[in-house]
C-alpha positions as CSV (number, residue, x, y, z in Angstrom):
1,X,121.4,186.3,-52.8
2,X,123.0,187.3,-49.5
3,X,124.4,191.1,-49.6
4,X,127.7,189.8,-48.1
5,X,127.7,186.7,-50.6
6,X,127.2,189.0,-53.7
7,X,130.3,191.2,-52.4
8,X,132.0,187.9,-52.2
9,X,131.3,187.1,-55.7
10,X,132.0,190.4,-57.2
11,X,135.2,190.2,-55.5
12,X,135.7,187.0,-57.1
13,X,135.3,184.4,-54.6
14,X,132.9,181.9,-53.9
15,X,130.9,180.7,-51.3
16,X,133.0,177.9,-49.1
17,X,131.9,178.2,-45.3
18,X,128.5,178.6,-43.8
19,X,126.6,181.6,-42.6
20,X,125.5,181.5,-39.7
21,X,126.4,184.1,-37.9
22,X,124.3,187.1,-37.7
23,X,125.0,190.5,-36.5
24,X,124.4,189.5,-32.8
25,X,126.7,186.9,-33.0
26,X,129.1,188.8,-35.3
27,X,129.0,191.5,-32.9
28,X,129.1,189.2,-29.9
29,X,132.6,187.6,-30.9
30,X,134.5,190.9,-31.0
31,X,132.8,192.2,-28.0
32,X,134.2,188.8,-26.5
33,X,137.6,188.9,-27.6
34,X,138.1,192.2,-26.7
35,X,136.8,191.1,-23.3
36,X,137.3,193.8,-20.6
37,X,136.8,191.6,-17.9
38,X,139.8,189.1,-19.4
39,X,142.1,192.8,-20.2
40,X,141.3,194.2,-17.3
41,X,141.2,191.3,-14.6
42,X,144.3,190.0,-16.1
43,X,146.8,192.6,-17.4
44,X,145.7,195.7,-14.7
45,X,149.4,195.2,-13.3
46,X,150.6,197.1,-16.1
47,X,148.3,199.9,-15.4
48,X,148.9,200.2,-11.8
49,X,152.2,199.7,-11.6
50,X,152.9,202.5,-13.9
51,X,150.6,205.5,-12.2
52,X,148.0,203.7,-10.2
53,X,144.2,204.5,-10.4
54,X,144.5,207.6,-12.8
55,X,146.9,205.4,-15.6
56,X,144.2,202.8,-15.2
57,X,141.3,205.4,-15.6
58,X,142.8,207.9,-17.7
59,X,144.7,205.6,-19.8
60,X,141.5,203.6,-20.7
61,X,139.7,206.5,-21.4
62,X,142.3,207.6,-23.6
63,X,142.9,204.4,-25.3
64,X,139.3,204.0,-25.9
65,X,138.5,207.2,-27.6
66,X,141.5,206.6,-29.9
67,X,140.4,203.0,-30.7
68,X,137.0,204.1,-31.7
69,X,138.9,206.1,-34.8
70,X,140.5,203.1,-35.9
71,X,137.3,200.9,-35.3
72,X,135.6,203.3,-37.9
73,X,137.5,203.6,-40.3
74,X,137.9,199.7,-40.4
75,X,134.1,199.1,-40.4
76,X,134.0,201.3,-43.4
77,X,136.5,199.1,-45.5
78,X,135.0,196.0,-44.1
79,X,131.6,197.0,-45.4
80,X,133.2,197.5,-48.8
81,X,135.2,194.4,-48.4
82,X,133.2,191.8,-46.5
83,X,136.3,188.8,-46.9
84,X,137.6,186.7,-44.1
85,X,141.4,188.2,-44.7
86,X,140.5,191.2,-43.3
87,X,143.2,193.5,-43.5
88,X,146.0,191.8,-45.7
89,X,142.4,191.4,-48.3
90,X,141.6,194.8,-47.7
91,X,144.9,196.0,-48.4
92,X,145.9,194.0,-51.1
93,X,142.8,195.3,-53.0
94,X,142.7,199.1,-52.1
95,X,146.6,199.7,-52.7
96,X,147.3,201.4,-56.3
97,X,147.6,198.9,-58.7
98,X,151.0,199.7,-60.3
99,X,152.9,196.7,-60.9
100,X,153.4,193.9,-57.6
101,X,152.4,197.1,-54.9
102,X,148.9,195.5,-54.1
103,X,150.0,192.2,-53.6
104,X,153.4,193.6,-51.8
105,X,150.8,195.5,-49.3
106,X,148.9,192.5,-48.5
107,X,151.7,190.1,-47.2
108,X,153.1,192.7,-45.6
109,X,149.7,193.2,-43.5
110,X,148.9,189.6,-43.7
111,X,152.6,188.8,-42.0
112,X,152.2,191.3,-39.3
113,X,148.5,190.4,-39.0
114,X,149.4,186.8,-38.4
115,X,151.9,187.5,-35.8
116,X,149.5,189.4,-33.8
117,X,146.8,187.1,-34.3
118,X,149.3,184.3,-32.5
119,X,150.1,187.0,-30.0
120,X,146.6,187.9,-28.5
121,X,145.6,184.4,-28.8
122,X,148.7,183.6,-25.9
123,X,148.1,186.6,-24.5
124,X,144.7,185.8,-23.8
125,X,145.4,181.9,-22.5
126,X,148.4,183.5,-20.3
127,X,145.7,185.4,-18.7
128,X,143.5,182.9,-18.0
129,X,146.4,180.7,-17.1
130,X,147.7,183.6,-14.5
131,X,143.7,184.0,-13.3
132,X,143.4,180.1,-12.6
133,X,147.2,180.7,-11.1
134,X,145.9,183.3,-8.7
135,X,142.5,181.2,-7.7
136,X,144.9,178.3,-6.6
137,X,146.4,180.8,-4.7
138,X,144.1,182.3,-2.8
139,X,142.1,178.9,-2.0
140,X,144.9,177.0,-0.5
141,X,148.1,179.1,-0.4
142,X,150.1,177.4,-3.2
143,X,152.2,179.5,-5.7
144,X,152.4,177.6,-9.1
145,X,155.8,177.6,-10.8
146,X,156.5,179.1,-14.0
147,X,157.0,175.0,-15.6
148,X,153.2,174.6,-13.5
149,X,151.9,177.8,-15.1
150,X,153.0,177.0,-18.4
151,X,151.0,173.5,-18.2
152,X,147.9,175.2,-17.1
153,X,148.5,177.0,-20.0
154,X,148.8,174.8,-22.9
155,X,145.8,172.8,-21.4
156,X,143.7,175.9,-21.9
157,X,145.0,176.4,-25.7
158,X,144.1,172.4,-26.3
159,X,141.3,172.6,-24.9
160,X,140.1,175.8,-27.2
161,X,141.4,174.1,-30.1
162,X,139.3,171.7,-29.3
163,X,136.1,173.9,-29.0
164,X,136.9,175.1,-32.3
165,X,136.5,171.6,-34.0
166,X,133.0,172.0,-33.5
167,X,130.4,173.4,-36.4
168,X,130.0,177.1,-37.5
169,X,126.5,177.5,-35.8
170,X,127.5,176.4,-32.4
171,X,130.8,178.4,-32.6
172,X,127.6,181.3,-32.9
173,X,125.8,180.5,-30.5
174,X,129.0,180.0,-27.9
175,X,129.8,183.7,-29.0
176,X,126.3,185.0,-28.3
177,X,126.0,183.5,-24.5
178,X,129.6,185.1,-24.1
179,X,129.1,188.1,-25.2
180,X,125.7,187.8,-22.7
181,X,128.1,186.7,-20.1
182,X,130.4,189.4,-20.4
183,X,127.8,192.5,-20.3
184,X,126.1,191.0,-17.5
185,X,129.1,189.9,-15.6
186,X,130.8,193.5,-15.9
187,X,127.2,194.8,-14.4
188,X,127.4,192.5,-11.8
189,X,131.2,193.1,-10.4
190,X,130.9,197.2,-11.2
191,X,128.0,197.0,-8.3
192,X,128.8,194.0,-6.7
193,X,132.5,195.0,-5.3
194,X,131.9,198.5,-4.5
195,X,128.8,197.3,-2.2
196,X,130.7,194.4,-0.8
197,X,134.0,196.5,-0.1
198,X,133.9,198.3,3.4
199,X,135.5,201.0,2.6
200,X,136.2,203.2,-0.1
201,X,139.4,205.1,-2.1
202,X,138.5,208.6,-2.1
203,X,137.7,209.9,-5.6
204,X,141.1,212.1,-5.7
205,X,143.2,208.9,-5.0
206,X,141.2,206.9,-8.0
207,X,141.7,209.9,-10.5
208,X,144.2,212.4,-9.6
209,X,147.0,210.7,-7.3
210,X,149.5,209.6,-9.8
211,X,151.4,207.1,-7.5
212,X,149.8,203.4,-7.0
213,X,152.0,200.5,-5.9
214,X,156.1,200.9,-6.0
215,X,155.6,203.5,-9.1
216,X,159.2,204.1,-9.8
217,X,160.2,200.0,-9.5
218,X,160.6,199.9,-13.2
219,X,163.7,202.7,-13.2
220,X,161.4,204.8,-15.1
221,X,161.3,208.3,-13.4
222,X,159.8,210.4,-16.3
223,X,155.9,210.4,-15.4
224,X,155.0,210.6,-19.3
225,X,156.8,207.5,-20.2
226,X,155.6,205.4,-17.3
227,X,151.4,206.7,-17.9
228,X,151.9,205.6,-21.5
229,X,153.4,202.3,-20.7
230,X,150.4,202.2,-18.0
231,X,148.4,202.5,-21.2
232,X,149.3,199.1,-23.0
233,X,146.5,197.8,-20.7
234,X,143.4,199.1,-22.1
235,X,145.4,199.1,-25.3
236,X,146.1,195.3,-25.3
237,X,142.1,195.1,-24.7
238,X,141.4,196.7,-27.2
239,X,142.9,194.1,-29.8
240,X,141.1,191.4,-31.5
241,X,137.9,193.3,-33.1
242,X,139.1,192.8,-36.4
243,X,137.7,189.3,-35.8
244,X,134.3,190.7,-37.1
245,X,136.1,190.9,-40.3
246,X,137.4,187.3,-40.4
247,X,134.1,185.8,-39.9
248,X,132.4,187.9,-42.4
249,X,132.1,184.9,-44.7
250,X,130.5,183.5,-42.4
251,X,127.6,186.0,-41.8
252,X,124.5,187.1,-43.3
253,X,124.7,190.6,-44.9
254,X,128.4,191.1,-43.6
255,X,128.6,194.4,-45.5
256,X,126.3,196.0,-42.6
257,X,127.1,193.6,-40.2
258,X,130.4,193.1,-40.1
259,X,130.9,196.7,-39.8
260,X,128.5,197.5,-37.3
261,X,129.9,194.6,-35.6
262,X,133.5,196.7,-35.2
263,X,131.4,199.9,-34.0
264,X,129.1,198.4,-31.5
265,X,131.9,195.8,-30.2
266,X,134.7,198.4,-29.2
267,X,131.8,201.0,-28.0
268,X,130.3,198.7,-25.5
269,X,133.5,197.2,-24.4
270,X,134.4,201.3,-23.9
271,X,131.6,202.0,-21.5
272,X,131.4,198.4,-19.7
273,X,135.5,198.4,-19.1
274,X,135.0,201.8,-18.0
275,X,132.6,200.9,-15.0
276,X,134.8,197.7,-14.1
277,X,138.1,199.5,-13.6
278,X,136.2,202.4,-11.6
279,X,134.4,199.8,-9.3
280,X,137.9,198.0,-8.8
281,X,139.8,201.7,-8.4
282,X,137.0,202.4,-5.2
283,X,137.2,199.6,-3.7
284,X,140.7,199.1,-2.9
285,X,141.5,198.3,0.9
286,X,144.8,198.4,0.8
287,X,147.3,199.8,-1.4
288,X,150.4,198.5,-0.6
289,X,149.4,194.8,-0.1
290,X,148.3,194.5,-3.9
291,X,151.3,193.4,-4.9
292,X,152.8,191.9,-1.9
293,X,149.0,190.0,-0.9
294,X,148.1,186.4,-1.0
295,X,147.1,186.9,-5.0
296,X,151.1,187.3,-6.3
297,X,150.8,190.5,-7.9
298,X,147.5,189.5,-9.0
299,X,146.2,192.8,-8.7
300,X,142.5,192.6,-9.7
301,X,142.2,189.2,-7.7
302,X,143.7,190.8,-4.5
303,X,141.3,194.1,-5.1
304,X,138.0,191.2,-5.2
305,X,139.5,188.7,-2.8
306,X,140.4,191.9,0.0
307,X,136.7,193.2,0.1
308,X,135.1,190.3,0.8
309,X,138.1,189.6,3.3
310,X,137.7,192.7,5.1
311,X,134.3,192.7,5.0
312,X,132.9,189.2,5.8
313,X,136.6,188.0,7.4
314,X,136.7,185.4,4.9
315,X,137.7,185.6,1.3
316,X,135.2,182.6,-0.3
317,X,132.6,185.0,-1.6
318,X,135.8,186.1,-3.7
319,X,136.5,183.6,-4.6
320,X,133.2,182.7,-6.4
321,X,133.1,186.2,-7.5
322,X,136.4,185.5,-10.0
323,X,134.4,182.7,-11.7
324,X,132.9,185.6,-13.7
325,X,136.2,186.5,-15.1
326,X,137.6,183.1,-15.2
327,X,134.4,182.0,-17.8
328,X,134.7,185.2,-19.9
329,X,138.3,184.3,-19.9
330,X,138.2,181.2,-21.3
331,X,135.0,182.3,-23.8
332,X,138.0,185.1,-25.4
333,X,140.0,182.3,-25.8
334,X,138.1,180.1,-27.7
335,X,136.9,182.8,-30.0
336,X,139.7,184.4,-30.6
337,X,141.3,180.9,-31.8
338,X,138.2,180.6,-34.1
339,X,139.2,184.7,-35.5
340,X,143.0,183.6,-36.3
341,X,142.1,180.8,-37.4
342,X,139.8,182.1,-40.3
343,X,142.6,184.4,-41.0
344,X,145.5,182.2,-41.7
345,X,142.9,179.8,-43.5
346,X,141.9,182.8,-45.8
347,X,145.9,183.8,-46.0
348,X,146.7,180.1,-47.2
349,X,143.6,180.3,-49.6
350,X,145.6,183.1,-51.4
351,X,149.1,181.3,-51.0
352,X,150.5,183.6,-48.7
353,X,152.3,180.8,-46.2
354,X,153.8,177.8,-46.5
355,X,152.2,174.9,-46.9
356,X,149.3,176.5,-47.8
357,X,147.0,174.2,-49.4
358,X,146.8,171.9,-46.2
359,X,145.9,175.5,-43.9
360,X,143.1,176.1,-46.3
361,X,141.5,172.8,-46.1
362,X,137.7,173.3,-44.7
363,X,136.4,169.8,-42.6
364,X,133.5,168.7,-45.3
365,X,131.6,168.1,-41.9
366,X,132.2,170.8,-39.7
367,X,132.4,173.5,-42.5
368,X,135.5,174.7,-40.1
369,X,138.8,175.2,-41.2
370,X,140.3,172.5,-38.3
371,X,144.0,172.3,-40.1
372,X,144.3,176.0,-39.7
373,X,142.8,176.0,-35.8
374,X,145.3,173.4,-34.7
375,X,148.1,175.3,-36.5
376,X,147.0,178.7,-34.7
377,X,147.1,176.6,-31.4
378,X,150.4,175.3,-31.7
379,X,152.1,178.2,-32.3
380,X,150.7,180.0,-30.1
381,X,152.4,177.7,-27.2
382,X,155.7,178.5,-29.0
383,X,155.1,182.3,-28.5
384,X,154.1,181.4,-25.0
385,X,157.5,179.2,-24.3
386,X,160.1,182.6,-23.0
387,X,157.5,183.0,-20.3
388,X,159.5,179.9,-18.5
389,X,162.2,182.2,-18.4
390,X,161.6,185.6,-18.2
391,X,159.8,187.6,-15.9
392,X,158.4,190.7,-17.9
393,X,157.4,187.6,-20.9
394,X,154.0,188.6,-20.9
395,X,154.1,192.3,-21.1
396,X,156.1,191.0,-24.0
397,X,153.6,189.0,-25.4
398,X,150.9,191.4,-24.9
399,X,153.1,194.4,-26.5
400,X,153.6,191.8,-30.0
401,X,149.9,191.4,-30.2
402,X,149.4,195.1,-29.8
403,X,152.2,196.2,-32.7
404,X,151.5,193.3,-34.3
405,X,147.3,193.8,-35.0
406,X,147.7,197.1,-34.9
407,X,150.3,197.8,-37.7
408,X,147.9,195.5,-40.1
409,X,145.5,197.6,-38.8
410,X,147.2,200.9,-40.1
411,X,148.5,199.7,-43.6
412,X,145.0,199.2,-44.9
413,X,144.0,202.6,-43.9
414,X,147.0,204.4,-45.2
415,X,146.4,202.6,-48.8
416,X,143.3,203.8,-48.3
417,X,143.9,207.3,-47.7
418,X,146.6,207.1,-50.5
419,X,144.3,205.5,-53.3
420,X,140.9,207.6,-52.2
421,X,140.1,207.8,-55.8
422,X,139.6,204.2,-56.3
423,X,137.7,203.6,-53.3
424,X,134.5,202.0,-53.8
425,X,132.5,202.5,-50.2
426,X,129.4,199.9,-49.0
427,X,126.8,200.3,-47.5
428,X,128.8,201.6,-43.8
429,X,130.1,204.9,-44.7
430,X,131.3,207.8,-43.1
431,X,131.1,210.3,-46.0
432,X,133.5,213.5,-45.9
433,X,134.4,212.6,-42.0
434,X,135.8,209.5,-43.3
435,X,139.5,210.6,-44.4
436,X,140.0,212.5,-40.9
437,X,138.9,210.4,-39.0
438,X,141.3,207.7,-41.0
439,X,143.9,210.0,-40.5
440,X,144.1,210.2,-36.9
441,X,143.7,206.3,-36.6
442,X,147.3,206.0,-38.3
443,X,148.5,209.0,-36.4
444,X,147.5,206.9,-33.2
445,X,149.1,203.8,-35.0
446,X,151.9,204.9,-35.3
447,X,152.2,206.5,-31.8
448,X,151.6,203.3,-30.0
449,X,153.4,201.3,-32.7
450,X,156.8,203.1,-30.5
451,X,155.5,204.0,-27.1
452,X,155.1,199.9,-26.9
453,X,158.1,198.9,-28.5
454,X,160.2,200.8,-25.6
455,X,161.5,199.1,-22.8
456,X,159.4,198.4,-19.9
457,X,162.0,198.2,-17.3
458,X,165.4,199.7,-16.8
459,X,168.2,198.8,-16.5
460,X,167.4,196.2,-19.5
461,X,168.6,192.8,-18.4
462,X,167.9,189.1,-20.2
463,X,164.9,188.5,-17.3
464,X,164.0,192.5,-17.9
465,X,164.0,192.4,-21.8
466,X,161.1,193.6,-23.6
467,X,161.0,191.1,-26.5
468,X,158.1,193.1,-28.5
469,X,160.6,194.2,-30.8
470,X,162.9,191.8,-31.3
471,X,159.8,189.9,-32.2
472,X,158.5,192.2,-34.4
473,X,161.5,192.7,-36.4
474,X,162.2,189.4,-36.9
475,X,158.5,189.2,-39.1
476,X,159.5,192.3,-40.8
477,X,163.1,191.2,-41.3
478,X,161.6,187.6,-42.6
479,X,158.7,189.2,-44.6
480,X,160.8,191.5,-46.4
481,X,163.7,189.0,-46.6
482,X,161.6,186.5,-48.3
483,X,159.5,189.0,-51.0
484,X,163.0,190.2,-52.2
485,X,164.7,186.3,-52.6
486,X,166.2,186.6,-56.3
487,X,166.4,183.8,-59.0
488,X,162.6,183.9,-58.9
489,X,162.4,182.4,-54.9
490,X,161.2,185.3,-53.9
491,X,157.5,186.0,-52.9
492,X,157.4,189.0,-55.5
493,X,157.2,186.3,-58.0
494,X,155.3,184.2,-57.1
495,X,152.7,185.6,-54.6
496,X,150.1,187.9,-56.5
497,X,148.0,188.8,-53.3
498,X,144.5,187.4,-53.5
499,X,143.7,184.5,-55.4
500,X,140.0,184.8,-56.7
501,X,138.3,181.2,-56.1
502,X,135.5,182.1,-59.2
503,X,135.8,182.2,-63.0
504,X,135.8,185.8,-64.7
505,X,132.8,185.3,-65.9
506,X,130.7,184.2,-62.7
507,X,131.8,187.8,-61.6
508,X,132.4,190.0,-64.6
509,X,131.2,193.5,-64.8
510,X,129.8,193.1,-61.1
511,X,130.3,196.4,-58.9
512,X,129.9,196.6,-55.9
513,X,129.4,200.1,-52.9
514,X,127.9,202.4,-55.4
515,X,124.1,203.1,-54.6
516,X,123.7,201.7,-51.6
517,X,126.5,204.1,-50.6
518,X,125.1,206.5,-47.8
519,X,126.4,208.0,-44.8
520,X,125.6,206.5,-41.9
């Protein structure tokens, strides 16, 4: 039997979708959904405008080192607990089993997991919407409304639900060739621009000027608070590995795999975002058109579109050069609809939503969960509905899918910290390293977890609202509101965290991390 299959059955659940995916492909659809040529290309405003070049490099750098912590401390709970939840699973089965507290853990993680899970997945599509946006733009001059934008958008999420109807193995193989595409495609612009561009920022302007574009337009004047709201770029990339997690039913040997998957996904995506935003950074021609420019504020599209302009007279080559981004854009996209969707399908398995048993249906043909796809889809273009209105809607967005993945991401590692004792370790382990470097992970949780809750521009107005929070604390206000119902409505009586799918005795007496157990 399959390592990751006999986890699954020791855990006490059995065998529903197919495993195809390997640890290329399980690899490959992290290293997609992270996509730094999506993060980068598509939320770089928020860098620049808060610092310039050094809050984009610095900030990255920064962000990256952090992420790795939390990356390995996941990877070495994923190896022990290969299930598509991913972190309301692993929580639910590594807090201390006195009385409801495991199950209490995983639909708080599940909740917040979920509502991140929506988030990157509109974050994502408003990108891609905002890089087809800016294309338009530059080709013939035409701004799109925000009722025009909003169309382009919820064509890209229908048409990515509709990728995801497809089978397991081809949902692989569309991972591998994107993850191909994105590697090569960052190689490609990191030399490609910088040769193109005729001239070139100095290397003190890229990493030491703290200024960039209209720094201070925000009303921020303190330079800490505006680099780490500079930093919710490379943080907001960063997002979306757990997805190695959620499709670790549906790869061979997921108790390596899946957890080399987290490590190798966030460490390329380091070093290949890295040599992106350094190319882009040098080959700047003009700083104060990159907002003002013929992009819209687009500010990676006016950096690509200028140095062909000023080199060649015409932008065109440009504009072929964005296609890069624009198909690793829409690759994230897909894949990250085919991670939440494996999440709430593995939530609803467990009876942790409502109208659960029609999320957790699996297409006898496909071996997909399509109910759960569609449902992911939809309510992602709900999140996505404030950006008709508001002008700072999808820092907003991006901040919810930040706190959002990110606090599911911690509560599993605190548990784990808290509950050492009872923690069984696979085959991925980090040996005596592994509670420090857990700590720091929820040290940095918690840090971003307020830096990004903050407001992003003062004075706070409806257009200037940052509604991270509010969004937030609506799910936390709901979750907790609906655990604690009395009269026996409430989901501490009737949710009882994971719901094995096997009889005690196809798994009884089965252990599972013990021997195999080694350092890596």
């Amino acid at each position: 039997m399959d390592s990751g299959e006999e986890r699954l059955k020791a855990l006490g659940y059995k065998q529903e979708l197919r495993r195809d995916f390997t640890l290329v492909s399980n690899t490959a659809i992290s290293f997609s959904i992270i996509s730094t040529l999506l993060g980068i290309t598509g939320s770089l405003p928020i860098a620049y405008n808060n610092g310039g070049a050094p809050t984009a490099i610095w900030g990255w750098i920064a962000v990256a080192g952090m992420t790795m912590t939390v990356a390995l401390a996941m990877a070495e709970i994923v190896s022990s607990l290969p299930s598509s939840g991913g972190p309301y699973f692993w929580a639910t089965h590594l807090a201390p089993k006195r009385g409801n507290l495991p199950a209490f853990a995983g639909w708080l993680t599940g909740w917040f997991n979920l509502l991140g899970q929506v988030a990157i997945t509109a974050g994502i599509d408003f990108s891609l919407a905002n890089h087809i946006a800016c294309m338009w733009a530059l080709s013939n001059g035409h701004i799109l409304t925000q009722k025009e934008l909003l169309a382009v958008y919820g064509v890209t999420l229908a048409i990515h639900g509709l990728v995801n109807t497809i089978s397991t193995r081809l949902l692989a193989w569309i991972s591998t060739l994107s993850a191909a595409w994105h590697f090569l495609g960052s190689l490609v612009l990191a030399v490609l621009i910088p040769c193109v561009a005729p001239t070139h920022q100095s290397a003190s302007f890229v990493f030491l000027e703290f200024q960039g574009v209209d720094v201070t337009s925000s009303g921020i004047t303190n330079n800490a608070y505006i680099f780490f709201v500079g930093m919710l770029m490379a943080q907001f990339t960063f997002t979306g590995y757990d997805a190695c997690g959620h499709m670790s039913e549906e790869t061979k040997q997921a108790d390596r795999t899946a957890a080399w998957g987290i490590v190798l996904a966030v460490g390329c995506s380091a070093i290949s975002g890295l040599c992106y935003l350094v190319a882009l950074m040098f080959s700047i021609q003009d700083p104060s058109d990159l907002l003002t420019g013929s992009a819209n504020g687009y500010v990676a599209g006016q950096i690509i579109y200028d140095a062909f302009l000023y080199r060649y007279g015409t932008g065109a080559g440009g504009l072929g050069a964005l296609v890069i981004p624009l198909v690793a854009a829409f690759c994230c996209g897909a894949l990250s609809v085919a991670s939440n969707s494996r999440m709430l399908w593995s939530f609803s398995r467990d009876g942790g939503v409502p109208g659960h048993k029609l999320w957790s249906s699996v297409n006898p043909l496909t071996g997909t969960p399509i109910n759960a796809v569609w449902a992911m889809v939809c309510f992602a273009f709900i999140l996505g509905l404030p950006m008709l209105n508001s002008t700072v809607a999808f820092s907003a967005v991006v901040s919810i899918s930040t706190i959002g993945l990110y606090i599911s991401y911690g509560i599993p590692i605190v548990v784990r910290l808290l509950n050492a004792k009872d923690f069984e370790p696979g085959p991925f382990n980090l040996g005596r390293f592994g509670p420090v470097i857990a700590t720091i992970a929820v040290m940095w949780v918690g840090f971003i977890t307020v830096i990004f809750v903050l407001p992003n521009v003062y004075p706070v107005t409806y257009q200037t609202l940052n509604y991270a929070p509010v969004a937030v604390g609506i799910v936390l206000f709901g979750a907790l509101f609906a655990w604690f119902l009395p009269c026996g409505l409430g989901a501490k009586d009737w949710f009882k965290g994971c719901r094995q799918t096997l009889d005690d005795s196809a798994h009884e007496g089965k252990k599972f991390g013990s021997a195999e157990a080694k350092p890596v």
